[in-house]
C-alpha positions in Angstrom: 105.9 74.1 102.6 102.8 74.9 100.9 100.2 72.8 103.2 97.0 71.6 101.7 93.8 73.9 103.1 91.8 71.3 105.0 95.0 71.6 107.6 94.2 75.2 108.8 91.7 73.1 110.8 94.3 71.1 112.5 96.9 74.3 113.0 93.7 75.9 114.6 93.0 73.4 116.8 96.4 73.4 118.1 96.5 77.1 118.8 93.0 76.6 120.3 94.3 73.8 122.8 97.6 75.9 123.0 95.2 78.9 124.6 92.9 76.6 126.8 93.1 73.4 128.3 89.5 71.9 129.0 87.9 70.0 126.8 83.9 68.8 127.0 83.2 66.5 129.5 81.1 63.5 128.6 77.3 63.8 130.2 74.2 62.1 130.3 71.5 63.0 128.0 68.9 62.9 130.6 66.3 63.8 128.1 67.1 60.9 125.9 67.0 58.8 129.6 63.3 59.7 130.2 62.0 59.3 126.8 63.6 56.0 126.0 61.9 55.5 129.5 58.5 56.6 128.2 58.6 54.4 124.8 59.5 51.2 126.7 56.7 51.4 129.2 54.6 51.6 126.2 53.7 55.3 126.3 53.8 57.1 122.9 51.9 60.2 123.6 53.2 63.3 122.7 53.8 66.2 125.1 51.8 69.7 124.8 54.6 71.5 122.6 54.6 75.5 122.4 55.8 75.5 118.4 54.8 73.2 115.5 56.0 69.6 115.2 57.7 69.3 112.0 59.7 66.4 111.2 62.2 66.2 108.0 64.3 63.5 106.8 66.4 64.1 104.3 67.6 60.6 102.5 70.2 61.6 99.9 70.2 60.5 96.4 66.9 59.2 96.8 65.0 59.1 92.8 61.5 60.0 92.1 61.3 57.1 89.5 63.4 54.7 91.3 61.5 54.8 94.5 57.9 54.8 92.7 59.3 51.0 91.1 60.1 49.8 94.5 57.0 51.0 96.0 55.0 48.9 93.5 57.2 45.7 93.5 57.6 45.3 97.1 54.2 46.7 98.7 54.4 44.5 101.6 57.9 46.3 102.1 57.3 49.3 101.5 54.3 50.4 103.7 55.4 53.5 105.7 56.3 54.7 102.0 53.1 53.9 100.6 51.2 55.5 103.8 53.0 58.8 103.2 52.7 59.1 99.4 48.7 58.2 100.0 48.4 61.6 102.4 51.0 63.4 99.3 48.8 62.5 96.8 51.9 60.4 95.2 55.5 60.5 94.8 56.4 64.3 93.7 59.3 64.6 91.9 61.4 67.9 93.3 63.3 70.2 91.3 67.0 70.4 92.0 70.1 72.6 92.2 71.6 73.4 88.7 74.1 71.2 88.7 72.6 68.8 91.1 75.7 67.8 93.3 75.2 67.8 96.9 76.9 70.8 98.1 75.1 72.9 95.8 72.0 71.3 96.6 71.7 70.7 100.0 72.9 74.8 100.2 69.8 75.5 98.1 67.6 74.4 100.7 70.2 75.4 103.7 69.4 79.0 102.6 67.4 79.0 100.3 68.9 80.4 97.3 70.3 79.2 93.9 73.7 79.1 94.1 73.7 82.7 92.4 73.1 83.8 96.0 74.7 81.2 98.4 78.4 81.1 96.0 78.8 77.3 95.9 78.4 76.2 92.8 80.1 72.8 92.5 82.3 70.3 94.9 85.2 72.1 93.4 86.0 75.7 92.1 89.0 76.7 90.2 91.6 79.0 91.4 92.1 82.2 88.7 95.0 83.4 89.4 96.6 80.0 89.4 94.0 77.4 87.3 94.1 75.1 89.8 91.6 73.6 91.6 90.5 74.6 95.4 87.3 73.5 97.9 84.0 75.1 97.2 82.8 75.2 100.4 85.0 76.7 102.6 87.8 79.5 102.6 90.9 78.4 104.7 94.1 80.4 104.8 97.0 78.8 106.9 98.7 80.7 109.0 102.7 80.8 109.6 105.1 79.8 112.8 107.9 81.4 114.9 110.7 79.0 115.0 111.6 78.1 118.6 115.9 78.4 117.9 117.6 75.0 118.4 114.1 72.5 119.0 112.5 71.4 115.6 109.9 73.4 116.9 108.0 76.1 115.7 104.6 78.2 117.4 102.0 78.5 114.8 100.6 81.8 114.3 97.6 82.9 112.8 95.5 80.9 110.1 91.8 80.8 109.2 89.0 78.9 108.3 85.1 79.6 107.6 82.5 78.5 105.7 82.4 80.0 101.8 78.9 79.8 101.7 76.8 83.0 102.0 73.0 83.5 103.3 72.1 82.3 106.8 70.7 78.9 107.0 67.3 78.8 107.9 67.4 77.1 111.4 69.9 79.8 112.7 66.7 82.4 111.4 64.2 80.0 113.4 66.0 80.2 116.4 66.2 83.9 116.8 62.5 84.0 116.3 63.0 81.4 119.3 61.5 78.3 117.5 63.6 74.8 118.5 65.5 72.9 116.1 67.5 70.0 116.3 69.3 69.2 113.5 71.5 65.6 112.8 74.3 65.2 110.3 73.2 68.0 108.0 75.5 68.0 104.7 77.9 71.2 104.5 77.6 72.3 107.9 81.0 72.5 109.2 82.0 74.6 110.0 78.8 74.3 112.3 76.2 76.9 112.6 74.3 77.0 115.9 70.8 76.5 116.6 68.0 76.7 119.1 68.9 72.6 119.8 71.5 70.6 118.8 73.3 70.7 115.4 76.1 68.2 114.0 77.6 68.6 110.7 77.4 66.1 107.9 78.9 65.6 104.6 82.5 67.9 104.3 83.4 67.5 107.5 86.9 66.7 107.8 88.7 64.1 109.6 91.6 64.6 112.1 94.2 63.5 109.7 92.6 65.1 106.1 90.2 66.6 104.7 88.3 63.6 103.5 89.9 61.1 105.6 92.7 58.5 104.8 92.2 54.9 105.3 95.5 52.8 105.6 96.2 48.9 104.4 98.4 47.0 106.8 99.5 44.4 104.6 102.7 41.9 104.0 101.8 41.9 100.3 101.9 45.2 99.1 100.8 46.7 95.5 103.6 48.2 93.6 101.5 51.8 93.7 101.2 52.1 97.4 99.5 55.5 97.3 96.1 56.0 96.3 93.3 58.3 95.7 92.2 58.0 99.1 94.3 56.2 101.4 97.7 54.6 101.4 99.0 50.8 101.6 101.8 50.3 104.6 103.9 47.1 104.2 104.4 45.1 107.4 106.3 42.1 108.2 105.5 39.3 111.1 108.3 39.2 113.0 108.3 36.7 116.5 104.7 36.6 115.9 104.0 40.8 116.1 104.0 43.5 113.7 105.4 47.0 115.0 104.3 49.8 112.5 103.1 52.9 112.8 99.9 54.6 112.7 99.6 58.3 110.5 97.3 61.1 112.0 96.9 65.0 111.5 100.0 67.2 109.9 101.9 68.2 113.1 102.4 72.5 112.4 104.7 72.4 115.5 107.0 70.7 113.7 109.4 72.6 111.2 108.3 70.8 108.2 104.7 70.1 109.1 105.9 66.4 109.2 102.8 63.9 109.7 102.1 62.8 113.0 102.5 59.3 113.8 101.4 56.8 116.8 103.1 53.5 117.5 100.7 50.4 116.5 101.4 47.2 117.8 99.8 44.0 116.3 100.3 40.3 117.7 99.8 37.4 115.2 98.3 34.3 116.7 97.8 31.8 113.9 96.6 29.2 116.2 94.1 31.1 117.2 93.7 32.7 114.1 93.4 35.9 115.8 95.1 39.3 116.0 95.4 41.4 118.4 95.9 45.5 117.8 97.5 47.6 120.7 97.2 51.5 119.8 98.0 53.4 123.1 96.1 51.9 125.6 93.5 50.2 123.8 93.4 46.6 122.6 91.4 44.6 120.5 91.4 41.1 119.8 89.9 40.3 116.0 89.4 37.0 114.2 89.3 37.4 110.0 86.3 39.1 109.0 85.8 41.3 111.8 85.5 44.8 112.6 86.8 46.3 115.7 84.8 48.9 117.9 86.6 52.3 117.9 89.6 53.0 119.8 91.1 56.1 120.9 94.4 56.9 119.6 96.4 60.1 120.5 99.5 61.7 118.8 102.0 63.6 120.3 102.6 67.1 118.8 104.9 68.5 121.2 107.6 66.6 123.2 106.9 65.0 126.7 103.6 64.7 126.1 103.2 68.9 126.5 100.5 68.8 124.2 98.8 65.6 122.1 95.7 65.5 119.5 93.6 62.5 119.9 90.8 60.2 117.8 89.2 57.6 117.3 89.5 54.8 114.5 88.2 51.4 114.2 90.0 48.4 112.0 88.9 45.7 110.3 90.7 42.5 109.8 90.9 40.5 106.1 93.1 37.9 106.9 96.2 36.7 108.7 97.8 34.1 106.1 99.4 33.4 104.0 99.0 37.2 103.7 98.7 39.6 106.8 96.2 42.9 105.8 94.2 45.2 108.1 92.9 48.2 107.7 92.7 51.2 109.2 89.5 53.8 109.4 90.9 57.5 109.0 91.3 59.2 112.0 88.1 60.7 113.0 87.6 63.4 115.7 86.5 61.8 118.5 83.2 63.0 119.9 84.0 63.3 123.4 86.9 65.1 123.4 86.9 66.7 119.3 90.2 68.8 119.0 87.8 71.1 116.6 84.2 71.7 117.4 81.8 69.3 115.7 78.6 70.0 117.3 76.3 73.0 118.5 76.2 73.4 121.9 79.9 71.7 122.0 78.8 69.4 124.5 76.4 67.8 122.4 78.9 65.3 120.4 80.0 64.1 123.9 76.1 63.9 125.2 75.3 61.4 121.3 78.6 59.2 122.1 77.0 58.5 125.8 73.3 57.9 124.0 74.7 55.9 121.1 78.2 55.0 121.4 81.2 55.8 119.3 80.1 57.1 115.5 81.7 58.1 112.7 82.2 61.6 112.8 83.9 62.3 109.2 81.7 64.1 106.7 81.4 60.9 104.3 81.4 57.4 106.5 81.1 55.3 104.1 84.6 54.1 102.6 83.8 54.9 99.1 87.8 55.4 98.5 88.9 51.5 99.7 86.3 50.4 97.2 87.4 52.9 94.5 90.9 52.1 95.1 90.9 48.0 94.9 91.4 48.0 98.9 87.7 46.8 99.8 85.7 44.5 97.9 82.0 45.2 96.9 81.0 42.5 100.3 83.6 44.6 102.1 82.8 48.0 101.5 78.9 47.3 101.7 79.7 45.5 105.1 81.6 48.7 106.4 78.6 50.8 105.1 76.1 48.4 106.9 77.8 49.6 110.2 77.5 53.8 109.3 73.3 52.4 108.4 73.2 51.0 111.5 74.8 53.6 113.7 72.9 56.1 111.8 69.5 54.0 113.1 70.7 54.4 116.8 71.4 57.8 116.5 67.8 58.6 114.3 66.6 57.0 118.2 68.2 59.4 120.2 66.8 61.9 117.8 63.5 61.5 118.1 63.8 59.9 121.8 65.3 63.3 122.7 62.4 65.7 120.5 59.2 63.8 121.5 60.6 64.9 125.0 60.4 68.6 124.8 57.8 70.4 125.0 59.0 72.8 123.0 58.1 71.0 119.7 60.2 72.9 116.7 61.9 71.2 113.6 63.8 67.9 113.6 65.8 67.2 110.4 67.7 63.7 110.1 69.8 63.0 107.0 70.5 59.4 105.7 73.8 58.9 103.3 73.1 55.0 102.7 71.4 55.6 99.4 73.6 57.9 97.7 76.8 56.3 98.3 76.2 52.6 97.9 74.7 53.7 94.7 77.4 55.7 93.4 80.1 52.6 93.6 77.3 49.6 93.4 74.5 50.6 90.2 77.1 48.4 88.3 75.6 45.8 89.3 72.3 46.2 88.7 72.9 47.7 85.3 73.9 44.8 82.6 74.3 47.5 80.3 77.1 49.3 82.0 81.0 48.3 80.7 82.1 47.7 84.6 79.0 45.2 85.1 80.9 42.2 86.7 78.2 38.7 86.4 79.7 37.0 88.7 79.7 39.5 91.3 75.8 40.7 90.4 74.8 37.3 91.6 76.3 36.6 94.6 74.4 36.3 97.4 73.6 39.8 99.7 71.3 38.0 101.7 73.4 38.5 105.2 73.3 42.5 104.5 69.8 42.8 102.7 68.2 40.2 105.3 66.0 39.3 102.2 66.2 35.4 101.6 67.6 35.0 97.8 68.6 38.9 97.3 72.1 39.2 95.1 74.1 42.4 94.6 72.1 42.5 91.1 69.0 43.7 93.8 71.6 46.0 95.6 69.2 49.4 94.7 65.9 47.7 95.4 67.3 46.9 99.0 68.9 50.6 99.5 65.5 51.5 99.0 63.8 48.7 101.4 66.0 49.7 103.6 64.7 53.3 104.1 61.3 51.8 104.9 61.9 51.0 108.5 63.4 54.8 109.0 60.4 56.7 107.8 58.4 54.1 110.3 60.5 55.0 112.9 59.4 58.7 112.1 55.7 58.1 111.6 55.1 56.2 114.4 57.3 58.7 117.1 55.8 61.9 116.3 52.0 61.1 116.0 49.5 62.6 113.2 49.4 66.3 114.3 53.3 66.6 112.8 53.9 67.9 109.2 56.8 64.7 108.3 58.9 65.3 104.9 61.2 62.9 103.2 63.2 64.9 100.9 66.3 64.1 98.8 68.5 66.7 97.2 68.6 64.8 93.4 67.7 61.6 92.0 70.3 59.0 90.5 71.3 57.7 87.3 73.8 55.5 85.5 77.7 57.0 84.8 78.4 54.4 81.6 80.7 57.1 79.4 83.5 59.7 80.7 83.3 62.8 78.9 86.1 64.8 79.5 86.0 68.3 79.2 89.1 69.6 78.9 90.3 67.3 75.9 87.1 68.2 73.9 88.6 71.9 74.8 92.2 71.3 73.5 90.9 69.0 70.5 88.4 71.9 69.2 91.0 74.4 69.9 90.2 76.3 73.0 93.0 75.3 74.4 96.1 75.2 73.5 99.5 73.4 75.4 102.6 74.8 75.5 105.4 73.6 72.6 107.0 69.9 73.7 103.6 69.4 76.0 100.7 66.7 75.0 97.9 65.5 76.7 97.9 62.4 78.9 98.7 59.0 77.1 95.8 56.6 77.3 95.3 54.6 80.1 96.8 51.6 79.7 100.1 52.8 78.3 103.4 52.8 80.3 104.7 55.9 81.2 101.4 57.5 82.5 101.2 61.0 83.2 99.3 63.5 84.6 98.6 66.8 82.8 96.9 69.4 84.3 95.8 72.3 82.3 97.5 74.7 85.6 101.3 74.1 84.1 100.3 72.5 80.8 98.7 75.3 78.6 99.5 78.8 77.0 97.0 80.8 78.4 97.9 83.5 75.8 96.2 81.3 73.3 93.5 79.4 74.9 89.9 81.1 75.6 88.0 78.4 77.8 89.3 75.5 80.4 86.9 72.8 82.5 87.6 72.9 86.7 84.7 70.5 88.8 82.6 68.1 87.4 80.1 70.3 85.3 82.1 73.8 84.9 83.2 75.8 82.6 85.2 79.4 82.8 86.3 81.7 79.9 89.5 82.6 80.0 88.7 86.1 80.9 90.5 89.3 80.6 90.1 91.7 83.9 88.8 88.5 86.1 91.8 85.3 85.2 95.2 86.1 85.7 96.2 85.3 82.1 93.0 86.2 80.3 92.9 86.9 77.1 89.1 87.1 76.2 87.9 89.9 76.1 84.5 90.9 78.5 81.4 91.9 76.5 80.5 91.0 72.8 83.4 88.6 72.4 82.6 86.8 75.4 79.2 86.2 74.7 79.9 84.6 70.9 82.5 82.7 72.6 79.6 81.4 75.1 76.8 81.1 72.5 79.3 79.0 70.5 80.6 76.8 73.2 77.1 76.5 74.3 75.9 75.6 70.5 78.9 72.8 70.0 78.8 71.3 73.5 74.9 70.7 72.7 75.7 69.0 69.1 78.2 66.5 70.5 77.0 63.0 70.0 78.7 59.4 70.9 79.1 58.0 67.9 79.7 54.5 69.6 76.6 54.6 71.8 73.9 55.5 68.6 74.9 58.9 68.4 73.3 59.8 71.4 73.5 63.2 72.7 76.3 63.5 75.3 75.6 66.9 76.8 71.9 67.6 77.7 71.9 71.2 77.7 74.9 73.9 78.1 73.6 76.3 80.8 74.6 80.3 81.2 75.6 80.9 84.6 74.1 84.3 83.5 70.6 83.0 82.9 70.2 80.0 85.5 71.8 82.1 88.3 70.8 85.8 87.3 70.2 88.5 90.1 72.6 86.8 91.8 74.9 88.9 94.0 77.9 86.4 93.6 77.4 85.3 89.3 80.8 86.9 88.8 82.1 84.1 91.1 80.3 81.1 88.9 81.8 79.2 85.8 80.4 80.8 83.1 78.5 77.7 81.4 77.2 74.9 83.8 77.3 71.6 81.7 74.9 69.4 81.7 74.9 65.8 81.4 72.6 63.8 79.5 71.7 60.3 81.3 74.0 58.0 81.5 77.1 60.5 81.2 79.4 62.8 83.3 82.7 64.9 83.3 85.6 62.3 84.0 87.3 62.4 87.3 90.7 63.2 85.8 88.9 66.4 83.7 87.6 67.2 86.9 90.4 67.9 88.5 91.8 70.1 85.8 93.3 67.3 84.2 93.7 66.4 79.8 92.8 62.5 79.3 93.9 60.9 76.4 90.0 60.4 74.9 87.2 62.7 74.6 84.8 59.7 75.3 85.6 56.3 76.6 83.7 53.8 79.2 83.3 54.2 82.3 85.1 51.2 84.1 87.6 50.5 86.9 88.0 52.4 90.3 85.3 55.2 89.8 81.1 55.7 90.9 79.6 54.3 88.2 76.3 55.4 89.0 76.0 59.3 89.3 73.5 62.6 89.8 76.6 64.9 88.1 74.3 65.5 85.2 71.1 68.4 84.3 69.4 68.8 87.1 66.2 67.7 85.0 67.7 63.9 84.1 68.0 63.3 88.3 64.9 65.5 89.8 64.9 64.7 94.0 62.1 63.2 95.9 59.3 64.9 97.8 56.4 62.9 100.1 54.6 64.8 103.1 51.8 63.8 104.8 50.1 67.2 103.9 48.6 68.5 100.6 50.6 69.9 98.6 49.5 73.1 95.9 52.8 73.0 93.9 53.3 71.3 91.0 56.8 71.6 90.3 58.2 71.8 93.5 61.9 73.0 94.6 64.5 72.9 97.3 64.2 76.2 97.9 60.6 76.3 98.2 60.9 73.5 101.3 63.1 76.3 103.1 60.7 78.8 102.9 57.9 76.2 103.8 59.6 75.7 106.9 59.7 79.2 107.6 56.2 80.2 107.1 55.1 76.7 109.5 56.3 78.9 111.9 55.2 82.2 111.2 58.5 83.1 110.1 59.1 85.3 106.8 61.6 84.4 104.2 65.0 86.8 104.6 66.0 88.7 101.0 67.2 86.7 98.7 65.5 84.0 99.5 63.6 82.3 96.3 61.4 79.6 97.7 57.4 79.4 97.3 54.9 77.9 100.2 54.6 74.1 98.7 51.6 73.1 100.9 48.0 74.0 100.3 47.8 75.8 103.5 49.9 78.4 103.5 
């Protein structure tokens, strides 16, 4: 069985629990203790520190234009905004990664580099020797088993997993120059790398049971397609007033046939009450319709008599109990206290947060952008479940800062936010009349319970993303005093997705692809009989020059370098590029005013030169005009029916997968600034030089502030 990557982590965490048996202990985060101490008795002074203060929060998504509008329209809102951008000189608009999707960018300012250097270049890069698609941002091999005769069992041997990115990320180089730095939920940081603090991994961190995490609907009413995108539908039935199902976790590779793991779940219907209660292991909860449940540990068993188990934490929420039954289920997360796979630098720290904070969501991406994508969470619903990541997030900025105003030390604090980028990405819809999945009804009802604005409506669902921010930054400005340099950073901007384009139809249909006889490309939509075509068993690769793999790339089919190339390197290759380039630029939507679809078709050989890893990026980066993107299905190697069509049903339909200049990030410091076209690489080597410390080769960044 060919396993899916994300499960080397899993197999390695057995074989690490197989080799040792303690796990980290939960302690007290006696620092935390004495400066929550401090603040309530009304002390705010900071302690002498040996290095600089230097505070940065990193808010993803967050738009130079967008924010500038709120700013002016809510002023009595917005005041720890305004009180930065005063000392900035304004809202600065910062240049981002070419394209501008977060694993890219937020490795631009990890290490400073253009992907050239660092060797991510999208969320998803294309496998040559097969044309299929595999992660960007880490390299996983799984390893293989010795089958234990007569048992079902097996011993897993070997297996592999680091990161993919290359160049060292600029806190590890501060720490060696012995300069602090505690870092909180930074985006493609898992695996994590160490620092002279604490560091915990953000987005791309897996959960226990996959590599994005599965949710699961309980329900006694079923859809017909019970697997989705992200999560599954389990159908249950009430019988003497319980449900006995099942709950899934990680792929068990003790197991001949890496079956999944499984844990009983127990749920007792009271409709009297008009409660349920859950039973998973030894916890119970007791829910009414409506509510969320705290998280519970759940454990699997992965080899018999309890020789060995892998445990989590998930939480549920309850929709209703009749006339139809539904709950779901979060996906398994590790759980900090005891993570079966390190999720924090020192290892210890994950258990010290959970004592500070509680229980948090320790999956790369929190907010359950799948349920809503898939039909399983409502807009109220999903935004509900993403009100509880904002507020654990606001607990946890506490301990943060509660635990760095206490040493005196000083050093770098960085704290990223994920509310703004992915509310946006599934609810700009409704701010956006204009867009074909704008839904009236749903624009104007009321979002006053999660905005706490009286008469807000999801029509004002950006403008209260935004507000939201506010009290964050004030958290910030009014912990660490006036001597601290304090950034607020973003890695893009945002924009509307109205229009798929897909890639790889506009490819076959211009003829630089080219299926194989009896195959087609995928009927539309709404036909019966939907397929899937993916270009990796669909096309003659001894006829076709170019294919489309991640949401902005594009590869020749190249001799020497794909397994089946046929183009050859040199003079051909570059007419084929200057042509593709030439025609992608010229394509215009004739049902939109013939605006221009693609904004500019990059060279990976001009925007990334001097890289040591170009041979590794898709030859042209394509670049979105406003308002457009590469369609999911294209994506993923896929052939949609059309070249063009709107943008509605289970999808974000608001976007940053576009040229980097249509979704520029934000910049505000509260020190002047000499640049004036600032990038995320030049923040990286800012951060160096506050502390004396000189950007490593191959780093590309500039000084931004008029002091250095």
């Amino acid at each position: 069985m060919n396993l899916p990557r994300w499960t080397a982590y899993v197999a390695l965490a057995v074989i690490a629990t197989l080799l040792a048996t303690g796990v980290p202990t939960l302690r007290k985060s006696t620092d935390a203790e004495a400066s929550r101490g401090a603040r309530e008795s009304g002390s705010l002074a900071l302690p002498p520190a040996d290095h600089p203060r230097v505070v940065v929060l990193g808010i993803d998504g967050m738009d130079p234009e967008i924010l500038t509008s709120v700013m002016e329209r809510y002023p009595d809102r917005m005041k720890n905004f305004q009180r930065l951008a005063d000392a900035a000189g304004g809202v600065l608009s910062l240049g981002t990664s070419t394209p501008p999707q977060s694993p890219v960018a937020w490795s631009n300012f990890i290490t400073g580099r253009n992907p050239g250097g660092h060797g991510v270049y999208d969320f998803i890069h294309r496998n040559k020797e097969h044309y299929s698609i595999e992660p960007s941002t880490v390299v996983s091999e799984e390893g293989g088993g010795i089958e234990v005769p007569l048992t079902g069992y097996k011993i897993p041997t070997g297996g592999s997993s680091e990161s993919n990115r290359t160049g060292r990320a600029f806190w590890t180089i501060l720490g060696e120059a012995g300069v602090p730095a505690d870092l909180y939920r930074v985006p493609i940081n898992f695996p994590v790398e160490p620092s002279k603090g604490v560091s915990f991994p953000g987005m791309l961190t897996p959960a226990l049971d996959s590599a994005y995490g599965t949710y699961t609907i309980f329900t006694s009413d079923p859809p017909a397609k019970k697997e989705t995108s992200g999560g599954k539908f389990r159908a249950v039935r009430v019988s003497g007033g319980a449900i006995r199902t099942q709950l899934e976790g990680p792929v068990n590779v003790l197991k001949d046939g890496d079956p999944v793991a499984t844990t009983p779940l127990t749920i007792y219907v009271d409709e009297r009450s008009n409660t349920a209660t859950v039973e998973v292991g030894t916890e119970r909860v007791v829910m009414r319709p409506g509510q969320w449940s705290r998280f519970c540990r759940v454990s699997f068993e992965m080899a018999p008599m309890g020789a060995m188990n892998l445990g989590g934490i998930v939480r549920f929420y309850l929709r209703s109990i009749g006339p139809d039954f539904v709950l779901y289920a979060s996906p398994v997360n590790f759980d900090p206290v005891a993570p079966v796979d390190t999720i924090s630098f020192p290892e210890e720290a994950s258990a010290d947060l959970a004592a500070a904070i509680g229980d948090y969501y320790t999956q790369g991406m929190a907010e359950e952008v799948s349920a809503l994508k898939d039909g399983a969470f409502t807009d109220a619903e999903f935004m509900a479940q993403a009100e509880l990541v904002y507020l654990e997030r606001a607990r946890m900025l506490d301990h943060a800062l509660d635990r760095y105003v206490a040493n005196d030390d000083g050093g770098l604090l960085f704290f990223y936010v994920s509310s703004v980028d992915l509310a946006m990405h599934m609810m700009w819809r409704h701010q956006d009349p204009e867009h074909p999945f704008f839904d009236e009804a749903i624009a104007n009802e009321s979002s006053s319970w999660w905005s706490d604005r009286d008469g807000s409506t999801w029509r004002d669902v950006v403008d209260d993303l935004y507000l939201k921010m506010d009290p964050f930054l004030g958290k910030v400005l009014d912990r660490v005093g006036d001597d601290a340099v304090v950034m607020i950073m973003s890695d893009h901007g945002f924009a509307a997705y109205r229009r798929k384009f897909s890639l790889n139809t506009w490819l076959l249909e211009n003829g630089y692809l080219v299926l194989n006889e009896g195959r087609a490309k995928e009927l539309p939509e709404d036909a019966s009989g939907f397929k899937d075509v993916f270009i990796s068993d669909a096309v003659d690769w001894s006829k076709s020059t170019a294919y489309g793999v991640g949401f902005n790339g594009l590869y020749l089919n190249l001799k020497g370098r794909e397994s089946q190339g046929i183009v050859e390197p040199g003079a051909e290759a570059d007419e084929l590029l200057a042509r593709l380039k030439r025609e992608l630029e010229a394509i215009r939507d004739d049902e939109r005013g013939s605006e221009q679809v693609v904004k500019s078709a990059d060279l990976a050989s001009v925007v990334y030169a001097g890289g040591e890893r170009l041979d590794e990026a898709p030859d042209i980066v394509v670049g979105y005009n406003w308002g457009y993107g590469n369609s999911d299905e294209a994506t993923q190697g896929r052939i949609p029916n059309a070249v063009l069509s709107d943008n509605v049903g289970g999808t974000f339909n608001g976007s940053h997968l576009m040229h980097p200049s249509v979704v520029n990030g934000v910049l505000l410091t509260n020190q002047p600034v000499q640049l004036a076209d600032p990038r995320l690489e030049d923040l990286t080597t800012t951060i160096l030089k506050l502390y004396g410390v000189d950007p490593t080769p191959g780093m590309v960044g500039r000084p931004i502030l008029s002091n250095q």
